[in-house]
C-alpha positions in Angstrom: -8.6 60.4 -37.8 -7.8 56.9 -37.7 -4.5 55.4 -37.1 -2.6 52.9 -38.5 0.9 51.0 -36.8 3.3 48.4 -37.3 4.9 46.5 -34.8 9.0 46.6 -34.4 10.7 43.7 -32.9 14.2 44.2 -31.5 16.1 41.5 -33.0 20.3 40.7 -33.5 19.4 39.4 -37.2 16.7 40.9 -38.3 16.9 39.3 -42.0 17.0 35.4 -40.1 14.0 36.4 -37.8 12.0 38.1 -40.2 12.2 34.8 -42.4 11.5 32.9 -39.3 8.3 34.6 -38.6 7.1 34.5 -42.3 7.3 31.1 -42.1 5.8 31.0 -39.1 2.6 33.3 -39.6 2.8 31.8 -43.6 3.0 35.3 -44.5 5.3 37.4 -46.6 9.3 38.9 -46.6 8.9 42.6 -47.8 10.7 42.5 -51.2 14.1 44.8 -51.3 14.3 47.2 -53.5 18.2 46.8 -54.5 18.4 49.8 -56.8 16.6 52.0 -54.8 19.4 51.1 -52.4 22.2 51.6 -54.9 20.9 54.9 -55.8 20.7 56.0 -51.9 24.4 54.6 -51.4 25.6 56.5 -55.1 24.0 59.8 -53.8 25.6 59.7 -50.4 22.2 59.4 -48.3 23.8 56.1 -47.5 26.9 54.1 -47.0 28.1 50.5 -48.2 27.9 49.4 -43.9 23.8 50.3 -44.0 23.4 47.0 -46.4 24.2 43.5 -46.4 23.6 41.0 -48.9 21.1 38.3 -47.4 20.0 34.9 -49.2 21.8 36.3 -52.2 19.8 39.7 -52.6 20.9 43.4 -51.2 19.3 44.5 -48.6 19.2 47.2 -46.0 20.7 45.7 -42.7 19.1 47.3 -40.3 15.8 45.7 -40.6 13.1 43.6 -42.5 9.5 43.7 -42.5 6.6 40.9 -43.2 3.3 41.5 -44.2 0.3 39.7 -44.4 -0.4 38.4 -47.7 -4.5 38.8 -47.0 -3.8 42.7 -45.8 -5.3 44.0 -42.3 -2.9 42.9 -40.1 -0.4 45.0 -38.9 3.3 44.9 -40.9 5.8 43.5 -38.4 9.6 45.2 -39.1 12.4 43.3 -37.2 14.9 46.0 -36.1 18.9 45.4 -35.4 19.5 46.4 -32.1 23.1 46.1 -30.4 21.9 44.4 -26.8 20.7 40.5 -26.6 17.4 40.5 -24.9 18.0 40.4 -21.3 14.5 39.8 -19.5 10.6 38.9 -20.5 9.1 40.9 -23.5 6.8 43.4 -22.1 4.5 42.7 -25.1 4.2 39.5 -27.1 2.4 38.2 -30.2 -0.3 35.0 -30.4 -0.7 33.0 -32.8 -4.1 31.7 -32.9 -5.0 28.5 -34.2 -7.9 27.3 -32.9 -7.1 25.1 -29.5 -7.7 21.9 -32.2 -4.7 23.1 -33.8 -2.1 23.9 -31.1 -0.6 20.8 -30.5 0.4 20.7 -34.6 2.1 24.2 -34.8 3.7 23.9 -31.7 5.2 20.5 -33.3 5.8 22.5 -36.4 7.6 25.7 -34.4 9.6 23.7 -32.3 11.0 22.0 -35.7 11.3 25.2 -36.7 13.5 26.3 -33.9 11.5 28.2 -31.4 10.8 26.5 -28.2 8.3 25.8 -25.4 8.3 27.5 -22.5 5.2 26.8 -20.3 1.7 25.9 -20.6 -2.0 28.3 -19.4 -5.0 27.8 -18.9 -7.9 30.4 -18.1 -10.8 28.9 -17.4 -11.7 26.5 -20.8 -9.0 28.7 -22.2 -5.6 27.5 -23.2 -2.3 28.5 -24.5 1.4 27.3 -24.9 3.8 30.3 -24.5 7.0 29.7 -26.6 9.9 31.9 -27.6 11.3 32.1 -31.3 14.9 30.8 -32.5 16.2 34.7 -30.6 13.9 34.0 -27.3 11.3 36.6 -28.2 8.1 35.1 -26.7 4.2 34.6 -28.0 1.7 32.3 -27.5 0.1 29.9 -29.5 -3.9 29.5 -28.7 
């Protein structure tokens, strides 16, 4: 039996981040379903506080997912959480460029509002580790 998973990132705004990391990845915001979630709220299987309205479109507010628009990656679902991150992710995505590219979306991420945090190297191996606009980190190689 194969297996498949997604990978959930605790986040404070999940709606902002998950735009963030579309952009970032040049991938794709899950489409909401508003009526589906009208119908849920109607037939009491949820209440007006489960949605928000972001960038003009009903949504569920506690999270929002990004896809690949090629397929085969993982779907990535940004969760709300109540607690800020306190301490170094135990697990982090990379971005992978190709080193000739690294200097250029690390130009484009920072303008995008993450940040650098440090350079590696691993033998002719190298990275830049940076943390997105809610201090998440991931690499870009």
């Amino acid at each position: 039996m194969a297996y498949t998973f997604q990978v959930a990132v605790d986040s404070s705004d999940p709606h902002a981040l998950a735009d963030w990391w579309a952009d970032a990845l040049h991938w794709d915001v899950e489409p909401s379903n508003e009526e589906f979630i009208r119908t849920m709220v109607a037939a009491g299987h949820a209440a007006e506080s489960d949605t928000t309205t972001h960038r003009g479109v009903l949504v569920w507010r506690a999270g929002q997912a990004i896809t690949n628009p090629d397929g085969g990656a993982p779907r990535v679902l940004f969760q709300l959480v109540p607690e800020a991150k306190t301490v170094k992710n135990r697990m982090h995505l990379d971005i992978r460029v190709g080193e000739e590219n690294v200097e250029q979306e690390v130009e484009r991420l920072t303008a995008a509002g993450a940040r650098e945090l440090w350079r590696g190297r691993q033998g002719p191996h190298w990275w830049v580790t940076m943390a997105d606009p809610e201090d998440n980190e991931f690499c870009v190689s």
